[in-house]
N, C-alpha and C positions, 0 to 999 in steps of 0.2 A: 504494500500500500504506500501512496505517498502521503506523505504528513499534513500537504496544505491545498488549498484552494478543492475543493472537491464541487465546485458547481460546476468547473469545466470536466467533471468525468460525468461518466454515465447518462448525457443527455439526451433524449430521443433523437433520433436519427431524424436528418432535414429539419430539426426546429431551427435549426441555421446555418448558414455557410461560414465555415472555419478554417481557415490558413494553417496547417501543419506540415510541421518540415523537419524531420530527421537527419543528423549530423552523426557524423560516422568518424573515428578517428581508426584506421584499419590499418596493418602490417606495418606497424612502428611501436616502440615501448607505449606499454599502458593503452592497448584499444580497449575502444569505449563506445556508448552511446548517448545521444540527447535528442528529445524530443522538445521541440519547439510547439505552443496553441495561440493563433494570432501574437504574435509577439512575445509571449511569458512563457518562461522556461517549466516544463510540467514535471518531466522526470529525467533522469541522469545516472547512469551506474558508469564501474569499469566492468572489462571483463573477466577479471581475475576476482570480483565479488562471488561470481555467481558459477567459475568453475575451480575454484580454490588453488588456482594454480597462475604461482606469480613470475613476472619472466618471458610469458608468450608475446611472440609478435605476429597476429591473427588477426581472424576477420572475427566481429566481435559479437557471433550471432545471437549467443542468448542474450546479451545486452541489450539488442536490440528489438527481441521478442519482449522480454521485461518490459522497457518502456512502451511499446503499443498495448499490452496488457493493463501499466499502469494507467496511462491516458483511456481506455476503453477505446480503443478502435482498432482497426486493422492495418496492413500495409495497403491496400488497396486506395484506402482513406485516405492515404500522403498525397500531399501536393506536389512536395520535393524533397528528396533525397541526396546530400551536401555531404562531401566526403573532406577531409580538412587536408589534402594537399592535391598538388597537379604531376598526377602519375607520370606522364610523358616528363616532364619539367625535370623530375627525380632522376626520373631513369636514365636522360641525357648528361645526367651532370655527373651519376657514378659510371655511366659509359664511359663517359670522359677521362674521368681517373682512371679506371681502370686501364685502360688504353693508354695512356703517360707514361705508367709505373711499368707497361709489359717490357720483358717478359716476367719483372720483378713480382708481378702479383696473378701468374698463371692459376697459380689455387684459386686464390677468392674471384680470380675473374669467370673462373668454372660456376664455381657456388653461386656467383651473381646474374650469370645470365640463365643456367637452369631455376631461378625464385619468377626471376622476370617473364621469360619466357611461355611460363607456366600457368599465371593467373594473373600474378599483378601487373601487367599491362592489356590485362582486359579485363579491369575491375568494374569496369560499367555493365558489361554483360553479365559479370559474378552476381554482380549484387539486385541486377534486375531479375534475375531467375532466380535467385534463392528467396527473393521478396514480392516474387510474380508481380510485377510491376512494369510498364512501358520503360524503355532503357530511357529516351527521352526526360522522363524524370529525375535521374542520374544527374546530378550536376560534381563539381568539383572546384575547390575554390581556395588560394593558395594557402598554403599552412600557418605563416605570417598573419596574413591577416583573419586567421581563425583566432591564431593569439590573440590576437587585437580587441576584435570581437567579446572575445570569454573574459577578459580582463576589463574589458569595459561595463560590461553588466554588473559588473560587482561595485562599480564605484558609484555609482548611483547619481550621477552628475551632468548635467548638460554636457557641458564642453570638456574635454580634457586632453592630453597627451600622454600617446602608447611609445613605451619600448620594447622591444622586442629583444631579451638577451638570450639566443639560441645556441646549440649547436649548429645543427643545419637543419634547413627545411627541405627547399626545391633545389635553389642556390644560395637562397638568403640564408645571412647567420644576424646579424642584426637586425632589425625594422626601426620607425620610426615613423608615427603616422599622427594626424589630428582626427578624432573622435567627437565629432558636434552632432545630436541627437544620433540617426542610422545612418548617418554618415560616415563612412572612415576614408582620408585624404592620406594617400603613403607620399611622406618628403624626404625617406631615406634610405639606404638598403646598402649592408654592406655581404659583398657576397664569398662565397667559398671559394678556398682554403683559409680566409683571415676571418677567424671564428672565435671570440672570447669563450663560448660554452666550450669549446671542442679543448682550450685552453685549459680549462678548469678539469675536463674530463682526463689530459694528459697529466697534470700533476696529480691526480688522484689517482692513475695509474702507476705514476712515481712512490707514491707513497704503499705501493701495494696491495689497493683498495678497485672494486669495480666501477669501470667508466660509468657512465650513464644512471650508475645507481645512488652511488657512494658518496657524489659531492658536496652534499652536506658533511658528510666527514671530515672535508674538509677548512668547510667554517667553524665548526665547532673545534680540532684540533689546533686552531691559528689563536685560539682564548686561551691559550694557555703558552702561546711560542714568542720569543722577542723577536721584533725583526731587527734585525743590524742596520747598520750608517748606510747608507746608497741602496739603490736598487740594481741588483745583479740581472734582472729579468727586463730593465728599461731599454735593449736595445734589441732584446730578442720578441717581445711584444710592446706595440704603442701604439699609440691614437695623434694622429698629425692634426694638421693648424685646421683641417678641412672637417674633423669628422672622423674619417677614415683608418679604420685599424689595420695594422701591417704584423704580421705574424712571420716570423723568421720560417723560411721553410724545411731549414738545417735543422733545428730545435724543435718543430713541431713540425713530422710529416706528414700532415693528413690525407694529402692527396696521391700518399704512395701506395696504400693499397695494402699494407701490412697491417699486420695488428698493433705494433709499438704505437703511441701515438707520439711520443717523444723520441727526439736524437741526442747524438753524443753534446752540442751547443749547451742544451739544457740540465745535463748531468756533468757536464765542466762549471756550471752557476751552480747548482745546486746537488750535486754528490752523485754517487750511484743510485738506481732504485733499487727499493728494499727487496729483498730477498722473499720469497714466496711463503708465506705462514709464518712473516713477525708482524703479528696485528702493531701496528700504531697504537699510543694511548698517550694521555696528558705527561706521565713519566719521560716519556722520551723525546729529549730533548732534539737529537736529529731532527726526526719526523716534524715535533711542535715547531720548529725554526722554516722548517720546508714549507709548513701550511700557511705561517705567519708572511713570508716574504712573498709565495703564492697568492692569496688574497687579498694583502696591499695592492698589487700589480694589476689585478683582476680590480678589485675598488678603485682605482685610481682611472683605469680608463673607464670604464663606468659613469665615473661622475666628468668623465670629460663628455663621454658620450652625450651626459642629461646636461650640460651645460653647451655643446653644441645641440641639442635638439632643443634647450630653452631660447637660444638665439631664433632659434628658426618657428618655434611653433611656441610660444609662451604660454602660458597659462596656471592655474592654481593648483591644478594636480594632473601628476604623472602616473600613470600604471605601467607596473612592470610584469611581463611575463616570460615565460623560456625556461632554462636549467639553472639560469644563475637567479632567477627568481625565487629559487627556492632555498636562495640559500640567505637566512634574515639579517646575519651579520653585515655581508655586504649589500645588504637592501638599505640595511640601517645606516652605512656610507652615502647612500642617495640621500636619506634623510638629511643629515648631519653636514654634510659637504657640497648637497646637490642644489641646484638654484631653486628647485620647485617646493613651495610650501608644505604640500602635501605630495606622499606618497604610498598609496596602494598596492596592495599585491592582494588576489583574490586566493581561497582555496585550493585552487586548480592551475597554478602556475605551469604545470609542464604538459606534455601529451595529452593525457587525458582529456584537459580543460578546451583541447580543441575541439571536439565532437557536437560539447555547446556552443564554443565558437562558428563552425560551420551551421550549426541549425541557425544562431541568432544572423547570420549573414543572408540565408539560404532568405529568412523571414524580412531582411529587410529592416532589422531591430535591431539592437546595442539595450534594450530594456531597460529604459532608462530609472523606470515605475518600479523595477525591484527593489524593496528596500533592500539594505546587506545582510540585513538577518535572516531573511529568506535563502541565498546560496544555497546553505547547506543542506537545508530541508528538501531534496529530489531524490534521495535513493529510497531503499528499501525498510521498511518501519519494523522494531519486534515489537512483536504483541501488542497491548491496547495504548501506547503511550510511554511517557515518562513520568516520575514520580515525582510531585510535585511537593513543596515545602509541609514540612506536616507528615507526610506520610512515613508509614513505617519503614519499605525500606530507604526513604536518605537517614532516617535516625538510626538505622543498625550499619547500616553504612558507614554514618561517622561517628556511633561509636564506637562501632572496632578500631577504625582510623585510630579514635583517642586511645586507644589500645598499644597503636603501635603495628596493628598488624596491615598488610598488603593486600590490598581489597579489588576485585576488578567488578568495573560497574557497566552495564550492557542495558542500553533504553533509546528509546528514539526511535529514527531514521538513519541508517547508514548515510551519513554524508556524500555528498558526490565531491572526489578533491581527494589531495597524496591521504588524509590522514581522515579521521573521524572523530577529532579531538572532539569529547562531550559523551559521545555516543556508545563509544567502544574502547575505552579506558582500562591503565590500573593506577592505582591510586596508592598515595604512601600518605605520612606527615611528614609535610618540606622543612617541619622546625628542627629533626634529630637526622643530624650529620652526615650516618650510615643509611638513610632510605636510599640514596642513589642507588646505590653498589648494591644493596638487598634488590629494589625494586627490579633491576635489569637480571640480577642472576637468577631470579626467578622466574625469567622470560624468557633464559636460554642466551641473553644477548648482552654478555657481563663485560661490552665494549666501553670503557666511560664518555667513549666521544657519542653514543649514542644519544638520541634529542631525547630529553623531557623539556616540561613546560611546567612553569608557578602559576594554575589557576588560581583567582582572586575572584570575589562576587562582586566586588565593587572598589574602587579609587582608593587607598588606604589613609585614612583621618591624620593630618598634620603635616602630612608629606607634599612636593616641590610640586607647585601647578605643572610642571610640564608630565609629570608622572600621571597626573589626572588628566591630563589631556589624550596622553595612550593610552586609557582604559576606552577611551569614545571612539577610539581610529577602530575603523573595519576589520583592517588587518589581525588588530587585537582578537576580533572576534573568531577569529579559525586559527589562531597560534603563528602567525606570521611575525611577531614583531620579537626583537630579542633589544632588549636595553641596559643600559646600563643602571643597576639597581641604585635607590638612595640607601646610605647606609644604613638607615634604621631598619630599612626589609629585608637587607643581606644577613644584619646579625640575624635578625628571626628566623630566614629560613635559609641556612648553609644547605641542605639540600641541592637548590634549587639553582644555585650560584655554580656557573660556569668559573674555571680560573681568574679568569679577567672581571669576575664582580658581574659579570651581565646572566641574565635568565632570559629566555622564552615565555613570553604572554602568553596566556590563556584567559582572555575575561568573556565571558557568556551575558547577551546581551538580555532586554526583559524577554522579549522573544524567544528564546533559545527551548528548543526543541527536545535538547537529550535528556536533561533532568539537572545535568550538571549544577545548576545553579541551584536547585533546591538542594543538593550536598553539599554544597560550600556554604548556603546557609546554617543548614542543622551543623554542619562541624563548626559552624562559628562562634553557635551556642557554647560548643565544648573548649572553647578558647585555640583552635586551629583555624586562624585567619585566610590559610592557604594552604594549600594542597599540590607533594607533586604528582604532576601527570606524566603516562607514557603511552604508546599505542598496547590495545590488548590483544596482542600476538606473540607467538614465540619466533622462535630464530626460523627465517625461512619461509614461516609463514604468510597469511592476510588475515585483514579484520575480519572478523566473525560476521555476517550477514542476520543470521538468525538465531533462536535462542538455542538452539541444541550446538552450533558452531561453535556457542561462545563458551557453553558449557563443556565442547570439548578441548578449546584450547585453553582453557582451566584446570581441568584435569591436568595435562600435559605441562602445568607452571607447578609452580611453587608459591603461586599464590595462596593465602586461608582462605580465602572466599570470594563468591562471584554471588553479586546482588544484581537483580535485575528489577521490573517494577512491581514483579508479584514473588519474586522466589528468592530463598537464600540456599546458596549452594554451598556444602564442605565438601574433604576428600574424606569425608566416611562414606560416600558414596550411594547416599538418602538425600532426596530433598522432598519438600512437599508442595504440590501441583496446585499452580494459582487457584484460588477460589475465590467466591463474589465476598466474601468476609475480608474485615482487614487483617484478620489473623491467617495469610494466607502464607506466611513466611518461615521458614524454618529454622529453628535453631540446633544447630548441632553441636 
């Protein structure tokens, strides 16, 4: 079920004529789907929701069954079908590489043209036969400005300015565009091999970590690394007087067709790569110096980027989207150093977020009408709701919490976006020192650069207006923003504190859908002002969709308990089955 608007489901057939348009984000990380209705975003999953299998890079059918399900209508019903990149556009640009690099890259140039060959250069017909649908209907529309699109719905604003910080899309690796109502105006593009995401993905192959997935890793490792006097990395990556990023092609060969994304250039600046099975962590100083001088580099053109795209397209707020969007350290450089007042980042900054993207293009809409609390609210719902302040389980919830013990909390809507902070949670107290290192080892994922978040219910009383000013930002609202804490909240909750003094937001707005908020209240009763958060998954895994997933990757932790809005679950391996009483919870 979806969480909100239910006048647009289930309405008699012909009581009106309605604009729906499916967005498809298909054979790239995190396929997805989104269903657009006149303009308003209805439903949104990934694909690895709904086949518990994270990693594929597929066509994303049951997503896409989900959402016509969720909307109540059929494929037949679509107006238009919007795929978030241009296949041919793609295919030209790794033809190209590959054909550079030969005979240096005969393998992958095998690998690439039996994928292409195959289906994905006739994705129009795939997807009109598997959805019996006229192929006509098929449209396609560049990846970029899918970003653009999905990034802009969330901001909730007339007018604004998009960046685009990608790896690659078609050819583009940057964008740049103006966003005034459904309008979106591209003023910028910079195109491949000179790719800051692709950049980011190379050092995080240096550090020993996976491309594509890991780069957060490498924000968070740089909170704990000094970076030294100069820039060793200023001449092998930069951004000229124009805009324009230039990427050493010694130092980063992307266009070679290999796996390394990095050359010898890059390991004469910055040391050998790590050896295969020494995880990185805040202790090692190597590694923390690596990420440190890495994400200055990456921040610094960045904010050149936003201050040449504030020359050219001015305005009160920037959205960012792409790989490096998700990474909040350096978003929080946009902030701090960037010309634009404000800066957004939606939920869904990377792949997935395109598939809304393309539907909101397909429509003709940027959705300006969504409020930001809305977002999250598109995926998939367990059971009747979330529990609300008052109820039983947020007060057994926190008071285990005040207990001390590891609690995983499952309610809501599966958010659509990397994470489902609110919804699909484990939960520690951020005040004692050791929740970190508990909370993760119990998840299987006892990395310390792994992300949590200090949710907070509200602005904390006495503390610096600008502190209360990010509890209001959007961002804050799906765990986007990482700050630097005032010291009164760091002594409280060392938890929650990165090396460098900063944490990850988490504030739930009145709106908020998972329940989350009614357990930061009851715990606040108990004098737990805050709470850390993490996703509730183990290593390997994804978030739980529904109640018996979430109750299995519980089992599978070390967590004491999984509250949900009717059940309390232990590993005695009893629980008791919602009932209409409020005594429906179990104690074990």
């Amino acid at each position: 079920m979806v969480g909100a608007r239910p006048e647009l489901h289930g309405s008699p057939r012909g009581a009106s004529v309605r604009r729906r348009v499916l967005g498809i984000n298909a054979f790239r990380r995190d396929p997805a789907a989104a269903l657009v209705v006149d303009g308003q975003p209805i439903a949104a999953v990934q694909e690895e929701r709904l086949t518990r299998k994270s990693g594929e890079e597929d066509f994303p059918s049951r997503s896409v069954r989900w959402c016509l399900e969720a909307a109540g209508c059929t494929a037949q019903e679509l107006d238009l079908v919007v795929v978030a990149e241009k296949p041919l556009r793609r295919f030209e640009r790794k033809l190209a590489s590959q054909l550079d690099a030969f005979p240096k890259g005969a393998g992958p140039f095998a690998r690439f043209m039996f994928l292409w060959l195959g289906d994905r250069l006739w994705m129009r017909g795939r997807i009109a036969a598997e959805l019996e649908i006229p192929a006509e209907k098929v449209r396609f529309v560049e990846h970029a400005r899918a970003h653009i699109a999905s990034a802009a719905a969330y901001a909730g604003q007339a007018r604004v300015t998009a960046l685009v910080l990608d790896d690659v899309g078609e050819w583009a690796t940057q964008s740049l565009a103006v966003v005034d109502g459904a309008s979106i105006e591209m003023i910028g593009e910079q195109r491949y091999p000179h790719s800051l995401g692709l950049v980011a993905s190379a050092l995080t192959q240096h550090l020993g970590l996976t491309p594509g997935v890991d780069e957060v890793a490498l924000d968070l490792l740089a909170s704990a690394g000094e970076t030294p006097q100069g820039d060793v990395l200023a001449q092998l990556v930069r951004v000229e007087a124009d805009g324009a990023l230039m990427v050493d092609p010694d130092a980063f060969p992307f266009a070679q067709s290999g796996d390394a994304l990095f050359g010898e250039p890059l390991e004469r600046a910055l040391g050998p790569r790590r050896e295969a099975g020494r995880t990185p962590s805040f202790a090692d100083e190597d590694a923390t110096a690596v990420a440190a001088i890495g994400l200055k580099r990456l921040g610094d053109c960045a904010v050149a980027m936003a201050n040449h795209g504030f020359a050219k397209a001015p305005s009160e707020t920037l959205v960012a989207a792409g790989i490096l969007a998700r990474m909040p350290r350096l978003v929080e450089r946009l902030r701090v150093d960037g010309p634009f007042p404000n800066v957004v980042v939606p939920p869904w900054p990377d792949e997935a977020g395109t598939a809304l993207g393309a539907a909101l293009v397909g429509a003709d809409s940027t959705a300006r009408n969504v409020p930001p609390w809305l977002g999250p609210d598109l995926g998939p719902a367990l059971g009747e709701g979330a529990p609300h302040s008052g109820s039983e389980a947020a007060m057994i919830a926190a008071q285990r919490l005040a207990k001390g013990e590891l609690i995983g909390w499952a309610a809501g809507p599966l958010a659509f976006g990397e994470t489902s902070l609110g919804g699909r949670i484990a939960v520690a107290d951020a005040r004692l020192g050791t929740s970190r290192a508990r909370l993760l080892s119990a998840l299987q994922r006892p990395e310390d650069w792994q992300s949590t978040w200090l949710a907070l219910v509200e602005p904390p009383v006495g503390d610096v207006q600008d502190f209360a000013q990010v509890a209001e930002d959007a961002s804050a609202r799906c765990g986007a923003r990482a700050v630097t804490l005032p010291r009164s909240l760091a002594a409280e909750f060392p938890a929650a504190c990165a090396p460098d003094g900063s944490a990850r937001l988490l504030i739930p707005g009145p709106e908020d859908p998972s329940g989350l908020g009614a357990l930061l209240r009851e715990a606040a009763k108990l004098g737990l002002a805050g709470l850390l958060v993490t996703e509730l998954r183990t290593r390997g895994g994804v978030l739980p969709r529904v109640e018996l997933e979430a109750v299995e990757t519980f089992r599978r932790s070390g967590l004491d308990a999984l509250v949900t809005a009717n059940s309390l679950y232990g590993h005695s391996g009893t629980h008791l089955a919602p009932k209409a009483s409020t005594s429906s919870l179990c104690h074990d």
